[in-house]
C-alpha positions in Angstrom: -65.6 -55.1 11.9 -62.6 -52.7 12.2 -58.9 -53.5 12.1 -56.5 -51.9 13.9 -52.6 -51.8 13.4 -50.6 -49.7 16.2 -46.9 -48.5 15.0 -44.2 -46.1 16.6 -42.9 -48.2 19.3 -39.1 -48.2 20.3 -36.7 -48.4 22.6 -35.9 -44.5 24.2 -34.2 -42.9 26.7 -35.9 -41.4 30.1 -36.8 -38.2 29.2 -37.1 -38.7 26.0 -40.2 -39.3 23.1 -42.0 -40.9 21.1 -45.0 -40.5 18.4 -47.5 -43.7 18.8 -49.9 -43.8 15.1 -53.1 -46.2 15.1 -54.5 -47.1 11.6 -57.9 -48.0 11.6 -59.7 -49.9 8.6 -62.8 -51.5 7.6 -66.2 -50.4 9.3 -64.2 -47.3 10.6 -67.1 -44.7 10.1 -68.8 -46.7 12.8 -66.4 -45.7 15.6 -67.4 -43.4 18.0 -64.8 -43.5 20.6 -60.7 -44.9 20.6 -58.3 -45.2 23.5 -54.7 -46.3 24.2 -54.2 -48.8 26.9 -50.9 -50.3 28.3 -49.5 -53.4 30.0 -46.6 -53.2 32.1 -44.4 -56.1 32.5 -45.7 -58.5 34.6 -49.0 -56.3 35.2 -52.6 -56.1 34.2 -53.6 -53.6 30.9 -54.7 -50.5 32.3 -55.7 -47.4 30.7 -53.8 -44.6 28.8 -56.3 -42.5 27.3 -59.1 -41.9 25.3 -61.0 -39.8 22.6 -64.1 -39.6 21.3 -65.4 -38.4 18.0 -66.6 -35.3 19.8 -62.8 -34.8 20.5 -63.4 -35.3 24.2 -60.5 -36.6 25.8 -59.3 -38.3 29.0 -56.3 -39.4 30.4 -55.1 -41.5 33.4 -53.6 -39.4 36.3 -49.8 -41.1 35.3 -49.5 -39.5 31.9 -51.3 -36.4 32.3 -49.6 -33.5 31.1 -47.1 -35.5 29.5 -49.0 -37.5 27.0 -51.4 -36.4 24.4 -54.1 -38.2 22.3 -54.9 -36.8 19.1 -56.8 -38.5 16.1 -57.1 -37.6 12.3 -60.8 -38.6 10.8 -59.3 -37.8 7.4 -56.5 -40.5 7.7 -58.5 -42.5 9.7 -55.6 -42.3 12.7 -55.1 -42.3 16.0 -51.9 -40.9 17.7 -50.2 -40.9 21.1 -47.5 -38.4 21.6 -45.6 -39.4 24.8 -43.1 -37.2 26.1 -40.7 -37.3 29.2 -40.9 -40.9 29.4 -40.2 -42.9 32.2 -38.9 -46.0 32.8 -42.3 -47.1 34.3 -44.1 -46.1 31.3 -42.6 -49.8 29.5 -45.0 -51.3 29.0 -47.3 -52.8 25.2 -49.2 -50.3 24.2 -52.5 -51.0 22.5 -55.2 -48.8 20.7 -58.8 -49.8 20.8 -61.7 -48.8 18.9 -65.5 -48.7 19.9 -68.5 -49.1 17.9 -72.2 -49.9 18.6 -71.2 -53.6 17.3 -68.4 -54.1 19.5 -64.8 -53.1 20.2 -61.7 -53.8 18.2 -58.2 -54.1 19.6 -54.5 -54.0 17.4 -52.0 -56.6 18.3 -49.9 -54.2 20.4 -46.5 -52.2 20.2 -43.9 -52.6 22.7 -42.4 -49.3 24.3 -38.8 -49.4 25.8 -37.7 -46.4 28.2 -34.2 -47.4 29.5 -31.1 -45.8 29.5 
């Protein structure tokens, strides 16, 4: 089992940016792929991005070139870096984790962009 807790979120101004961190524990050497997903208020979750341990990464059309996903194995980390937000990128983020047992999900962290 892994556990995940997501930190970084905040209230920020369009334009503006914001360092997303994803702690992973437990049976973390397992994991061979993580992603970021979002919901939107009043929307279904949909996907962010994702990276594998290969350090492949993809990204949905909306954030591309403005958000990037990075992990440290060493800290056993995820990060998002999201710059120029929008206000359409409010939404609670989430970071998963994938393992040949299953996949684990942290409790969320809720991103603001509002002026």
């Amino acid at each position: 089992q892994v556990q995940l807790v997501e930190s970084g979120g905040g209230l920020v101004q369009p334009g503006g940016s914001l360092r997303l961190s994803c702690a992973a524990s437990g049976n973390s050497f397992s994991i061979y792929a993580m992603g970021w997903y979002r919901r939107p208020p009043g929307k279904q979750r949909e996907l962010v991005a994702t990276i594998t341990t290969g350090g492949n990464t993809n990204y949905a059309g909306s954030v591309k070139g403005r958000f990037t996903i990075s992990r440290d194995d060493n800290k056993m980390t995820m990060y998002l870096q999201m710059n120029s937000l929008k206000p359409e990128d409010t939404a609670v983020y989430s970071c998963n984790a994938m393992t040949p047992y299953g996949t684990s999900w942290g409790q969320g962290t809720q991103v603001t962009v509002s002026s």
